[in-house]
N, C-alpha and C positions, 0 to 999 in steps of 0.2 A: 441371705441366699439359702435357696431350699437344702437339706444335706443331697438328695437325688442329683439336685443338678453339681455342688461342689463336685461327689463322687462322679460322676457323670465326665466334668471337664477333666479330673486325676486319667480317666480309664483312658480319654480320647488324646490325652496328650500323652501319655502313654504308647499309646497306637502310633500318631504321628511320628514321634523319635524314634521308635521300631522302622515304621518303614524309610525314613530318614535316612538312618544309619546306616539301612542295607540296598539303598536305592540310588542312585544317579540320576534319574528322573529329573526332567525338565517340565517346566508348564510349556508350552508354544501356545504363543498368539491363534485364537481361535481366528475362521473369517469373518464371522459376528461381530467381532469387536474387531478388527481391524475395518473393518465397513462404518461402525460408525465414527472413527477417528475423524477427524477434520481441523486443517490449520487454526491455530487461535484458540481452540477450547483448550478445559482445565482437565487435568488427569490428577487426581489422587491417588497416588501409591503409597509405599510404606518399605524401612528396612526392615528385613523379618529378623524376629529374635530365635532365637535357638533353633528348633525343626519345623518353623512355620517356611508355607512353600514360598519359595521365593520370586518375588515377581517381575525383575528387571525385565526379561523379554517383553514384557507389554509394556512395560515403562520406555522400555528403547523405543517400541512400533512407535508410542503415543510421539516422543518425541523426537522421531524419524517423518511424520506425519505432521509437524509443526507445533506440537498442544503443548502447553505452556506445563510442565509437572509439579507436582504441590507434593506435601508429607503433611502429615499428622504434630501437630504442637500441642504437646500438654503443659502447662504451667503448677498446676497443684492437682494433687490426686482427688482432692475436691470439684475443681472447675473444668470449665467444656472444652471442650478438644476442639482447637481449629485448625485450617488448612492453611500452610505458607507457602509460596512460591518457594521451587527450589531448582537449582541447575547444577548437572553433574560438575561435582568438584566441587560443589560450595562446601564449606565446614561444618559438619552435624555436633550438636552439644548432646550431653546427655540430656534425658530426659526422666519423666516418672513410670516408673516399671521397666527402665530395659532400654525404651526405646531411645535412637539417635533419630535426632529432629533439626529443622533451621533454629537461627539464632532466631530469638524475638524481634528483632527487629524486622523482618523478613518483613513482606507485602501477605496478608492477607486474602485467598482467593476462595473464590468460590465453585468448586468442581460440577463438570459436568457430569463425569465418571469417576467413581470410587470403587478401585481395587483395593478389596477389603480381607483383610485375614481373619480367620475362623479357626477355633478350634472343632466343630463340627457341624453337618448342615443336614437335613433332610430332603427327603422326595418332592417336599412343598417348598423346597428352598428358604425354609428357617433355618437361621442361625444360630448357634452356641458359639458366644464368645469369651473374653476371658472375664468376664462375670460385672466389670465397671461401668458399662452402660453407655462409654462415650461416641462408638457409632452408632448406638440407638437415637442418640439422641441428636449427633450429626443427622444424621438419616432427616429424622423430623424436622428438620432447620432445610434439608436441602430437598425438598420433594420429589423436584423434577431431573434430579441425579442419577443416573444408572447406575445399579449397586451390584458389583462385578467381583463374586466371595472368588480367592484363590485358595483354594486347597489339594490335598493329595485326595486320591480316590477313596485310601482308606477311614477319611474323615467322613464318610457317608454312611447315614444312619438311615430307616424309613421312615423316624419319623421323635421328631424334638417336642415337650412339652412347652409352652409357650407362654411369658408373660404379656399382658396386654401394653404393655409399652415396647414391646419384640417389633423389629422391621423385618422383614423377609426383603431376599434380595432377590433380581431380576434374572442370575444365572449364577452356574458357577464353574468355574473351567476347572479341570484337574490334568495331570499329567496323560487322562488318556482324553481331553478333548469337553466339550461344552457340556454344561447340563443344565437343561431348562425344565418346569415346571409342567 
């Protein structure tokens, strides 16, 4: 990892926990993304760690709207991140880094929409994340996925330098509403 980009995610998490701390901010469901909910599809969310924004209102719409909700499974900080079926109240284990995830045994799914946390984004709706690669690399397993960054406003930069294995994502909502490319 470049030092720019290390120093880069320090400053922007940083920024995050500052406005965190001093904010009540909610995300709300854009109507973007509430329009393309539809019974039956997969929604990939995630429980946020520390001041990443928090995405339950669209987890509710999604399933409010019928869509089946998935999370993020990491098994070894080595191997690739998959999506498990999960329904409020099941039991989150720990995971690697932080995260609360389903048991393994969970069902396997494959999202339609991936509501994705970010430590920061740009104008071009690149992402900085936290530096391991595994929605990158979901991203390129899932093509035809809409990649839906949740963050605060002040994770917005004009403009991220980028590696060629980098996914850009299709939007990203913040607490003041959608932003597209």
């Amino acid at each position: 990892m470049s030092e720019d980009k290390k120093a880069l995610r320090a400053h922007m998490r940083a920024e995050r926990d500052a406005f965190a701390m001093q904010s009540d901010s909610v995300i709300v469901p854009p109507a973007d993304y509430l329009a393309r909910l539809r019974e039956g599809m997969v929604v990939a969310s995630y429980i946020p760690v520390g001041s990443e924004a928090d995405p339950t209102p669209l987890a509710a719409a999604a399933r409010a709207a019928g869509a089946t909700l998935a999370l993020p499974h990491v098994e070894r900080r080595d191997g690739e991140m998959r999506f498990l079926a999960w329904i409020d109240n099941d039991p989150l284990a720990p995971g690697a880094y932080g995260i609360r995830q389903p048991g393994s045994d969970a069902p396997e799914v494959h999202p339609d929409i991936v509501l994705t946390p970010l430590v920061a984004f740009d104008d071009a709706l690149n992402r900085l994340g936290q530096g391991a690669g595994y929605y990158d690399r979901a991203f390129a397993r899932l093509p035809h996925a809409w990649r839906l960054g949740i963050a605060w406003s002040v994770q917005q930069l004009l403009m991220i330098d980028c590696d060629p294995w980098d996914v850009p994502l299709h939007a990203v909502v913040t607490e003041r509403g959608m932003v597209r490319s």
